[in-house]
C-alpha beads as a LAMMPS data file, in Angstrom:
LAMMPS data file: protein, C-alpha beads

237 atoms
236 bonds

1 atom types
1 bond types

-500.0 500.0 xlo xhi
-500.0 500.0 ylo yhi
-500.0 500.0 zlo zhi

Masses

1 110.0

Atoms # bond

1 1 1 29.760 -18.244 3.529
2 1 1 26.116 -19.488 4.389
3 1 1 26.007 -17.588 7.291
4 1 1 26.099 -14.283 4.938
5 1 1 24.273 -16.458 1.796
6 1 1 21.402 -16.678 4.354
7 1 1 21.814 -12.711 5.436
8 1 1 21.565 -11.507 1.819
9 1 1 18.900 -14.409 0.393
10 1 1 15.742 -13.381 -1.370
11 1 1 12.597 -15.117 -1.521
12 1 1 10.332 -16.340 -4.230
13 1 1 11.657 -14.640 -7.386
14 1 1 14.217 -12.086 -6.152
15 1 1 17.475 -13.121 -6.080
16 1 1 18.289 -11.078 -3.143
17 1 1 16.915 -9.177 0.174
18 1 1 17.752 -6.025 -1.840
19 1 1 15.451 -6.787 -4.573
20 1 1 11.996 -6.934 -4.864
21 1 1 9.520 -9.730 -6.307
22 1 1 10.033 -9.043 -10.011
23 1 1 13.707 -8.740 -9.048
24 1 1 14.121 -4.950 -8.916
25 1 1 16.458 -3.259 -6.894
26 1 1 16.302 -1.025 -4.054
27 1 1 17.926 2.205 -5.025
28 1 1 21.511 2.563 -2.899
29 1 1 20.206 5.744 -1.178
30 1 1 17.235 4.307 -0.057
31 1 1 19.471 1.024 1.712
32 1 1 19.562 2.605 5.309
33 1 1 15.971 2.109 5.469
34 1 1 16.889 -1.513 6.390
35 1 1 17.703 -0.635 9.594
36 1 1 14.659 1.054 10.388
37 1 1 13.164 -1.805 9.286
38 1 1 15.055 -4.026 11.487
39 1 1 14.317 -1.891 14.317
40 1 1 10.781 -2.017 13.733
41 1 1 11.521 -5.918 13.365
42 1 1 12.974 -6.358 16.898
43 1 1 10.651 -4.124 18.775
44 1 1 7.938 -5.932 17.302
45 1 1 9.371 -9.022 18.623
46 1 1 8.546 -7.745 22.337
47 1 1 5.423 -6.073 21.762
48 1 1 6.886 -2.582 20.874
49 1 1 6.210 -1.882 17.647
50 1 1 5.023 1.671 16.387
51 1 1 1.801 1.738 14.411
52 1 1 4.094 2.603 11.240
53 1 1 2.134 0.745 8.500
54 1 1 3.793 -2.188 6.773
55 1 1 3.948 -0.589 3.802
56 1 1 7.521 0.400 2.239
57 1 1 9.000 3.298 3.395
58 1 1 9.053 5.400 0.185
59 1 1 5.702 4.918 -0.033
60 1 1 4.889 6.333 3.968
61 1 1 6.982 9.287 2.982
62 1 1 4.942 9.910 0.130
63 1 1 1.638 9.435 2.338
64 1 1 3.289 11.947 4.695
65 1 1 2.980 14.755 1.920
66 1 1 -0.362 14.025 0.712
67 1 1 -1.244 13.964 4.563
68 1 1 -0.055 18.039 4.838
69 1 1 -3.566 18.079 3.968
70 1 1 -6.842 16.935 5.239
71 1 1 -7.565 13.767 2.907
72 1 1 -10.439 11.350 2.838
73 1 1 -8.740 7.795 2.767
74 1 1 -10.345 4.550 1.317
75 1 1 -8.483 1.430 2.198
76 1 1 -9.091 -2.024 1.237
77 1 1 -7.598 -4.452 3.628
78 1 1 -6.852 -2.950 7.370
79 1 1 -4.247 -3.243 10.157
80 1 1 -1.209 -0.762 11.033
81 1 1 -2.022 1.009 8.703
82 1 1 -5.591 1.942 9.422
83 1 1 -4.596 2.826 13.296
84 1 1 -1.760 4.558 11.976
85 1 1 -4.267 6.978 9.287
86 1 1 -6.687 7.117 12.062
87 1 1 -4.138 9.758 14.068
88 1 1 -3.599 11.616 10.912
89 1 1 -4.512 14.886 9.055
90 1 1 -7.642 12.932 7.453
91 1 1 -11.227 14.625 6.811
92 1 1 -12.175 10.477 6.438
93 1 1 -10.862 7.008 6.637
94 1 1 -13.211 4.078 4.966
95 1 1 -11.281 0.672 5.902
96 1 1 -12.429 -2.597 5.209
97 1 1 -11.652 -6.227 6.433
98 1 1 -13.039 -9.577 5.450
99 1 1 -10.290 -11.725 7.951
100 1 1 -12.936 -12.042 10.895
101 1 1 -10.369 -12.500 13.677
102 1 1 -8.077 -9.218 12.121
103 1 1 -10.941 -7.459 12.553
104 1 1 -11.704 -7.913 15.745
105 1 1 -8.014 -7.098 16.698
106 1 1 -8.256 -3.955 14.827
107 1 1 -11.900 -2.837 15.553
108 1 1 -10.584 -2.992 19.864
109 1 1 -7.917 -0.417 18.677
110 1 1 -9.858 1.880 16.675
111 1 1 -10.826 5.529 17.795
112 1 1 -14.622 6.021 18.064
113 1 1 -15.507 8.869 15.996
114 1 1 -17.524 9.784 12.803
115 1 1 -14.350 10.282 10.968
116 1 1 -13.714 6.940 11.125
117 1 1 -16.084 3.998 8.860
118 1 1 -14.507 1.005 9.465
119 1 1 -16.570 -2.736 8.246
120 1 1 -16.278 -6.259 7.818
121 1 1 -16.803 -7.594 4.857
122 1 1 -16.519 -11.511 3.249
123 1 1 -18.486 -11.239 0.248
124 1 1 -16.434 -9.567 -2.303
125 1 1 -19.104 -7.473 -4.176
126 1 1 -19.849 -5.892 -0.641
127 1 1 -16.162 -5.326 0.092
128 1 1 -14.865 -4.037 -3.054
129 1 1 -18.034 -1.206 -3.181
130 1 1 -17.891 -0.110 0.613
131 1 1 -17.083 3.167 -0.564
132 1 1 -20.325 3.445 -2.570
133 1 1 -20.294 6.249 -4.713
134 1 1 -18.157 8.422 -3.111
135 1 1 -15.085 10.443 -3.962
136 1 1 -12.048 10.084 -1.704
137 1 1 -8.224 11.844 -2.143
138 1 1 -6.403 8.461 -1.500
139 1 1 -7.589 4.786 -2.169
140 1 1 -5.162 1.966 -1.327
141 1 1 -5.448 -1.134 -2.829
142 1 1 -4.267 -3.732 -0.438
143 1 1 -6.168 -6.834 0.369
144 1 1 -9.202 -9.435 -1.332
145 1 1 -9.414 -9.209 -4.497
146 1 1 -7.463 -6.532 -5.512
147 1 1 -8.269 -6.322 -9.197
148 1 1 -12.043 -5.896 -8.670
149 1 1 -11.373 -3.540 -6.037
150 1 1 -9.206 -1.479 -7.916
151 1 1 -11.498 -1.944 -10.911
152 1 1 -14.732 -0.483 -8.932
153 1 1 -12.394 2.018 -6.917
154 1 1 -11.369 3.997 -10.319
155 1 1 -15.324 3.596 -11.854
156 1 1 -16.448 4.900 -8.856
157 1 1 -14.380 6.440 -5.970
158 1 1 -11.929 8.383 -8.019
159 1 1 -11.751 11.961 -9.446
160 1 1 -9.316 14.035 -11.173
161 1 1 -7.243 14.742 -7.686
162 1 1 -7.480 11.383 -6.083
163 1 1 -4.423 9.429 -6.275
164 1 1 -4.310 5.351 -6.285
165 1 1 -2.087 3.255 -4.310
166 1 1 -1.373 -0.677 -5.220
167 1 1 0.634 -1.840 -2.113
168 1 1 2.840 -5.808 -3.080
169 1 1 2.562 -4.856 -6.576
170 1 1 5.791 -6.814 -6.800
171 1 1 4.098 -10.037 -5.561
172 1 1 3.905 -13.549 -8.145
173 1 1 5.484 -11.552 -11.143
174 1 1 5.031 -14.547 -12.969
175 1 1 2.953 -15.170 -15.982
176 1 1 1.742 -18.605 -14.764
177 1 1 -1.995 -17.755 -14.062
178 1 1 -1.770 -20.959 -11.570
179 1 1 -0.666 -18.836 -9.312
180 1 1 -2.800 -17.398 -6.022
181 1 1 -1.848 -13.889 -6.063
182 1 1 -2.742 -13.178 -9.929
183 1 1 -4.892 -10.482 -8.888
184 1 1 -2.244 -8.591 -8.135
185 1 1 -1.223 -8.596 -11.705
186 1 1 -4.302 -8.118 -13.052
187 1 1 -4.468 -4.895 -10.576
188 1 1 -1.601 -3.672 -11.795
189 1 1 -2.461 -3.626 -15.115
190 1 1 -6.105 -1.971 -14.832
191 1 1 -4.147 1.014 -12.694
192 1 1 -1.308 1.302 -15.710
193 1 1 -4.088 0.927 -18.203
194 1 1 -6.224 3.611 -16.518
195 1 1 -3.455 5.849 -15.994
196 1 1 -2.531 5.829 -19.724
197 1 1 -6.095 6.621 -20.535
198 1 1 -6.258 9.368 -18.557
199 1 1 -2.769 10.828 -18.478
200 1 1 -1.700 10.126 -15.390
201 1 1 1.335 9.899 -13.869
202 1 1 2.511 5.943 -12.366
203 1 1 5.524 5.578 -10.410
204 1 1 6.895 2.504 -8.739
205 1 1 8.733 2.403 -5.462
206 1 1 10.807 -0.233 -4.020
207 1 1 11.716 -0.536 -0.621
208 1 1 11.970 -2.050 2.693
209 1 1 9.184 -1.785 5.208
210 1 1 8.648 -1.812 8.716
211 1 1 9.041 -5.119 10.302
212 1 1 9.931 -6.488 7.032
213 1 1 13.331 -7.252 5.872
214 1 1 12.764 -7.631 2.142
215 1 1 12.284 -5.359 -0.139
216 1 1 8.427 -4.809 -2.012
217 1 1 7.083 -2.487 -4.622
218 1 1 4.129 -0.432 -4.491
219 1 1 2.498 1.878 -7.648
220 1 1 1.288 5.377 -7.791
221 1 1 -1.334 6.697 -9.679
222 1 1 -0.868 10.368 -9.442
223 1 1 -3.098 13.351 -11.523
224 1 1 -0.539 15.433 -13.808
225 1 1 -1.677 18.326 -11.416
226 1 1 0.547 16.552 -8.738
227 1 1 3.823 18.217 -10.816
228 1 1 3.097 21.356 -8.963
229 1 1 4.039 20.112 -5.253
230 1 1 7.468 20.241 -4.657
231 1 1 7.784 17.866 -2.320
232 1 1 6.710 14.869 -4.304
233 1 1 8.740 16.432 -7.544
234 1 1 11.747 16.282 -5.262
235 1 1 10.767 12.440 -5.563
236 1 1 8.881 11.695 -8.537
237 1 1 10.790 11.562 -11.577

Bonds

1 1 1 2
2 1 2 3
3 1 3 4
4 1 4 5
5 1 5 6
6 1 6 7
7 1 7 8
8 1 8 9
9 1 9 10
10 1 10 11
11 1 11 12
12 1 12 13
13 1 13 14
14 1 14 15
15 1 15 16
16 1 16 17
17 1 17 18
18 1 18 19
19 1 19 20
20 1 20 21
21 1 21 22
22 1 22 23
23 1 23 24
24 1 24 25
25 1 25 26
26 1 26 27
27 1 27 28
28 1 28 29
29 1 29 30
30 1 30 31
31 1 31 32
32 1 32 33
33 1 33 34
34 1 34 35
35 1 35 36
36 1 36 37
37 1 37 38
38 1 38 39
39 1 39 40
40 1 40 41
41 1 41 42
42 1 42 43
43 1 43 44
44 1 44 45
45 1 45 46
46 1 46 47
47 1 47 48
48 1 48 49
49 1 49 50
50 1 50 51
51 1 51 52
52 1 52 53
53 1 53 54
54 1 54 55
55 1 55 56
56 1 56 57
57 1 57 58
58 1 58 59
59 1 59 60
60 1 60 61
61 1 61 62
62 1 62 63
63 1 63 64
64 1 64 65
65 1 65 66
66 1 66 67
67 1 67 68
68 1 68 69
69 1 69 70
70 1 70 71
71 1 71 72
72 1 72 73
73 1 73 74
74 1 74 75
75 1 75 76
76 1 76 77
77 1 77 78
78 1 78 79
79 1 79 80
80 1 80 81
81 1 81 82
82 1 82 83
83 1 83 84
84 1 84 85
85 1 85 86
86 1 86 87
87 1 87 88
88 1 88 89
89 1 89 90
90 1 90 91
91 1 91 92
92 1 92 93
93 1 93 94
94 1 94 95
95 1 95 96
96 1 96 97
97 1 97 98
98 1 98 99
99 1 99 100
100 1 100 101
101 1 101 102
102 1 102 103
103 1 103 104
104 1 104 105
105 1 105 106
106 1 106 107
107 1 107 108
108 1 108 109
109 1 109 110
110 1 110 111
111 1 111 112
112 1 112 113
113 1 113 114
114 1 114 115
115 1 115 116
116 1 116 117
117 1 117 118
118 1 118 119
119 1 119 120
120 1 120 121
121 1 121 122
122 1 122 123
123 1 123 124
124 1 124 125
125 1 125 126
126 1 126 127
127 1 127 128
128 1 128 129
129 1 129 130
130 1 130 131
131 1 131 132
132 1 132 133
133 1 133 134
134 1 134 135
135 1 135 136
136 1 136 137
137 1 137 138
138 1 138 139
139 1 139 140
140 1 140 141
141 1 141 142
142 1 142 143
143 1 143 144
144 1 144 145
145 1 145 146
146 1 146 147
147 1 147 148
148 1 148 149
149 1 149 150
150 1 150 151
151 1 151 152
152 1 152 153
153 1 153 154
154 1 154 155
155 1 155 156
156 1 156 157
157 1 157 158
158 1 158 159
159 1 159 160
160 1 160 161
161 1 161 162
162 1 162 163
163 1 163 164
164 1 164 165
165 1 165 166
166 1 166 167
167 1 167 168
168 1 168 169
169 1 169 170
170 1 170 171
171 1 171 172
172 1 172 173
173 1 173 174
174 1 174 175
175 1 175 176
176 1 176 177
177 1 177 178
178 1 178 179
179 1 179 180
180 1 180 181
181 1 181 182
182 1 182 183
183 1 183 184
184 1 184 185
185 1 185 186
186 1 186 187
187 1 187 188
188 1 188 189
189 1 189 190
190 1 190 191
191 1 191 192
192 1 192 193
193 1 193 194
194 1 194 195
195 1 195 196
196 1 196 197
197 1 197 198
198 1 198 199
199 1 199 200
200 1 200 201
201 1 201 202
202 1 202 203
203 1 203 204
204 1 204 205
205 1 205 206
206 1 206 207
207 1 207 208
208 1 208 209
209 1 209 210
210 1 210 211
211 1 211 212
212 1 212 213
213 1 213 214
214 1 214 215
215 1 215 216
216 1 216 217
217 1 217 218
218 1 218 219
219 1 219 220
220 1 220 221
221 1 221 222
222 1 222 223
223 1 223 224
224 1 224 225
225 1 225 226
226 1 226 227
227 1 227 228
228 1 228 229
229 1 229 230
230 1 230 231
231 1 231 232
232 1 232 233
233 1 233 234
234 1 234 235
235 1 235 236
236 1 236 237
């Protein structure tokens, strides 16, 4: 009875494996993505990995559609997933870091080429405006300070097309404001109180990711002109 108590245990506030941080579930069709997952868990454990990023698999597939054409891609926080983008349809990837020894694991591994802008950044007001003024088709929200990122990524890197990504949007659910990852809250809200404002469409997906045997939620912030792929209708209620 422990033996499975510990198989199926959650962590922080989810009661299970199958649930995310504000204690969501997984949707059943989606639950054979946990072996994938484990896969990617055990190659990883010898060094064999794929550069899938660890990001949950509903949201990769959704990356895979936008990627059917050439995007520009701002990213705050790098690591799979930046090598992974870098070998994609992309016009541009923009990545930032401010974890000095991440960095230098990632810069070793990244292509040289002018489609590629990737920096190192501690301060936050540099980090959070490394895309300037500039307009890019994807911005993902995933690292320091997420809520001023995401704040100064929708002022200025956004347009009518772009659509926003919020990766651990699950984490410290919680109202305590003690907590250390209230950012990601406070993220969340700004993207759900932008999309209102400009009638956009959000969608949350929960899943398991590669490497990672617990489930985690990530938001969408997709334009309403998004209803005419039919690919992402075919997922997006």
């Amino acid at each position: 009875m422990n033996f499975f108590k510990k198989i199926i245990s959650g962590r922080s506030q989810a009661k299970t494996r199958l649930r995310d941080e504000k204690n969501n579930p997984i949707l059943l069709q989606d639950f054979p993505y946990f072996f994938l997952a484990l896969l990617e868990y055990l190659k990883n454990k010898i060094n064999k990995a794929s550069h899938l990023p660890i990001i949950n698999y509903s949201a990769i597939k959704i990356f895979k559609i936008l990627l059917k054409s050439e995007i520009s891609v701002l990213e705050f926080g790098s690591g799979r997933s930046t090598l992974w983008f870098q070998n994609q349809n992309i016009k541009k990837l923009s990545s930032v870091e401010n974890n000095e020894f991440w960095y230098e694991i990632v810069s070793k591994q990244i292509i040289s080429t002018d489609k590629i802008n990737y920096n190192f950044k501690k301060n936050i007001d540099e980090y959070k405006s490394i895309g300037q003024n500039e307009k890019y088709d994807l911005i993902i929200v995933d690292g320091l300070g997420r809520n001023e990122c995401m704040e100064y990524a929708l002022e200025n890197n956004t347009n009518e097309s772009t659509v926003i990504y919020l990766d651990d949007s699950d984490k410290d659910s919680s109202i305590n404001p003690e907590f250390k990852n209230v950012e990601v809250r406070l993220a969340e809200n700004i993207l759900r109180n932008h999309s209102v404002k400009t009638d956009r469409i959000i969608y949350s997906c929960r899943n398991f990711s590669p490497t990672n045997l617990f489930v985690k939620e990530g938001i969408f912030s997709f334009p309403k002109s998004f209803n005419k792929n039919n690919e992402l209708t075919r997922i997006i209620p």
